[in-house]
C-alpha positions in Angstrom: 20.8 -8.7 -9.0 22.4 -11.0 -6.1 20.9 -11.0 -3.1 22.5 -12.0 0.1 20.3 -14.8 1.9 19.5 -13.7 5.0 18.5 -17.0 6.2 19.2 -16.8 9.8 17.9 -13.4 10.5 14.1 -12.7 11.5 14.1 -9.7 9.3 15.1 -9.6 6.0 15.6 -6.5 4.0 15.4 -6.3 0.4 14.1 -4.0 -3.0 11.9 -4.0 -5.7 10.0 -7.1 -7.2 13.0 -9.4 -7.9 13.3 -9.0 -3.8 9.7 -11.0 -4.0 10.7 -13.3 -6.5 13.8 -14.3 -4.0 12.4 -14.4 -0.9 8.4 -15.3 -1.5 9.5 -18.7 -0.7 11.1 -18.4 2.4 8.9 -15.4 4.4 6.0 -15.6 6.5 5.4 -12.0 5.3 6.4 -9.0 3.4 5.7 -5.4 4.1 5.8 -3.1 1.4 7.1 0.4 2.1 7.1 2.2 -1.3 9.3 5.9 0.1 7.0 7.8 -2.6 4.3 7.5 -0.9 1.9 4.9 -2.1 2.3 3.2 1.4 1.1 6.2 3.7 -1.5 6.9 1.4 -2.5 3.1 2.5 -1.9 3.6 5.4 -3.8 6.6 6.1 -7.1 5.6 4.3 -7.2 2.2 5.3 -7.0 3.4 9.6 -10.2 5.8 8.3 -11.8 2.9 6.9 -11.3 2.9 3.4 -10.7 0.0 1.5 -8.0 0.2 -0.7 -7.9 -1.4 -4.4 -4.5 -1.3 -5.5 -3.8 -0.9 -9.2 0.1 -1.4 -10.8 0.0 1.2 -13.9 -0.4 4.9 -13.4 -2.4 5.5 -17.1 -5.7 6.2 -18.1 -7.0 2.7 -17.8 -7.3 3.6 -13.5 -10.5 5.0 -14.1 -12.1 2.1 -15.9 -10.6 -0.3 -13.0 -12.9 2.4 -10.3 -16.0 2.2 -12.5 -15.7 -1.5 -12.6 -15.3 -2.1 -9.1 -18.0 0.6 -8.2 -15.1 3.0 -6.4 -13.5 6.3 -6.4 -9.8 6.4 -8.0 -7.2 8.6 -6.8 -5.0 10.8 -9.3 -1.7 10.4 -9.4 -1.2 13.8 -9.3 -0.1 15.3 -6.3 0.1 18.8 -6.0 -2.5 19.5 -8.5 -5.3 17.2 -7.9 -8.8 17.6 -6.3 -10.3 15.2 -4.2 -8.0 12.0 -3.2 -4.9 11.7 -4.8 -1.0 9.9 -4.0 -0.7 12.5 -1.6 -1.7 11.3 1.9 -2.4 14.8 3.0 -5.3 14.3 0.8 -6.9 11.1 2.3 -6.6 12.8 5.8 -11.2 13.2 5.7 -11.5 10.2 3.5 -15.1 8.7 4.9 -14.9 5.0 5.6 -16.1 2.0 3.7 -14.9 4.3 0.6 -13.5 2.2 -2.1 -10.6 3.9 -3.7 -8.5 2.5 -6.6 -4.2 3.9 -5.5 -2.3 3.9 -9.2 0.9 3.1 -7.8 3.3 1.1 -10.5 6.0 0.0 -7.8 3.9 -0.2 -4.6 0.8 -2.3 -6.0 2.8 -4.2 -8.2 4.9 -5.8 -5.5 2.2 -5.9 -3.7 0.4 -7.7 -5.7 3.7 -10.2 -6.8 3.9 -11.2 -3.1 0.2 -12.2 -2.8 0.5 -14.4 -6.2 3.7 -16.0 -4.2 1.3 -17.1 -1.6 2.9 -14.7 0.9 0.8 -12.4 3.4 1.4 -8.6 2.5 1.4 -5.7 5.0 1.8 -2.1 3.6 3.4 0.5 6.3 3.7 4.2 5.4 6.3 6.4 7.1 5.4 7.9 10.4 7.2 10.9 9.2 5.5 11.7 5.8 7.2 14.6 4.5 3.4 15.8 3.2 2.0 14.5 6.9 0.5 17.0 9.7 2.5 16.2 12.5 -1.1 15.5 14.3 -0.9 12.1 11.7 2.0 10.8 12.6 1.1 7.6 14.2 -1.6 4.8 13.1 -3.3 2.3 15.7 -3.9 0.1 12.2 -1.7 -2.1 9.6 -3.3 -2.6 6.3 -2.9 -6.2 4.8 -3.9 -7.2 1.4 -6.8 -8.9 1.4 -7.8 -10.5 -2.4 -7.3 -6.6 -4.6 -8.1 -4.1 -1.3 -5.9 -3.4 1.1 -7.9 -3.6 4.9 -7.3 -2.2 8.5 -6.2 -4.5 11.0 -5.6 -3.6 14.3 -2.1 -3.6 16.2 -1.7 -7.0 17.2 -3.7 -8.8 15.3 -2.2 -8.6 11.9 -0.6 -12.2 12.0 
């Protein structure tokens, strides 16, 4: 994959992990928007107070990562699940200071590339979530990662 440079423009737009590998050393920051939904499922929990834990494979080893780390894991199912799952409609009552392992191959993964490149990592979900009450469309938080969880930070203060 070639990627253009981008090197005089404030805001650089790119996909997928080799976008990390290219630009990790030449960004203050990345933000991660993952369309399936992985980011507004972040986004959403973390502006209730949740603390997410981000986990790169979507198997059976998710549970085991939750007991580990004494939290809840989300299925990856979303139309069939109960309780929290990749659907942010379903993290809509999530109670805060819930710890909740997110399987999300791409999402976490480049997350989780972009903090090994020394680079600070905002996710952003869509304020239009397909799966979204129109009453959610609008968060007064950004979640950066901070160590394996994803945290609230308030507008403004996210540098």
């Amino acid at each position: 994959m070639r990627f253009a440079s981008q090197s005089g423009a404030s805001v650089r737009l790119e996909w997928g992990a080799a976008a990390v590998e290219h630009l990790a050393g030449d960004v203050d920051c990345v933000v991660v928007v993952d369309v399936m939904s992985f980011s507004t499922c972040v986004d959403v929990a973390v502006a209730r107070g949740a603390h997410v834990l981000p986990y790169a494979w979507r198997d059976a080893s998710a549970p085991a990562c939750a007991r580990e780390r004494g939290a809840e894991v989300a299925s990856v199912d979303r139309r069939l699940a109960d309780g929290w799952s990749l659907s942010p409609t379903s993290l809509r009552t999530v109670p805060a200071g819930l710890k909740l392992v997110l399987p999300s191959p791409n999402g976490s993964a480049i997350a989780f590339l972009a903090r090994d490149k020394g680079v600070a990592v905002f996710e952003r979900g869509f304020a239009a979530d397909i799966d979204l009450c129109p009453d959610e469309d609008a968060s007064d938080v950004a979640a950066r990662l901070d160590g394996d969880r994803f945290v609230a930070v308030a507008k403004g203060a996210a540098s």
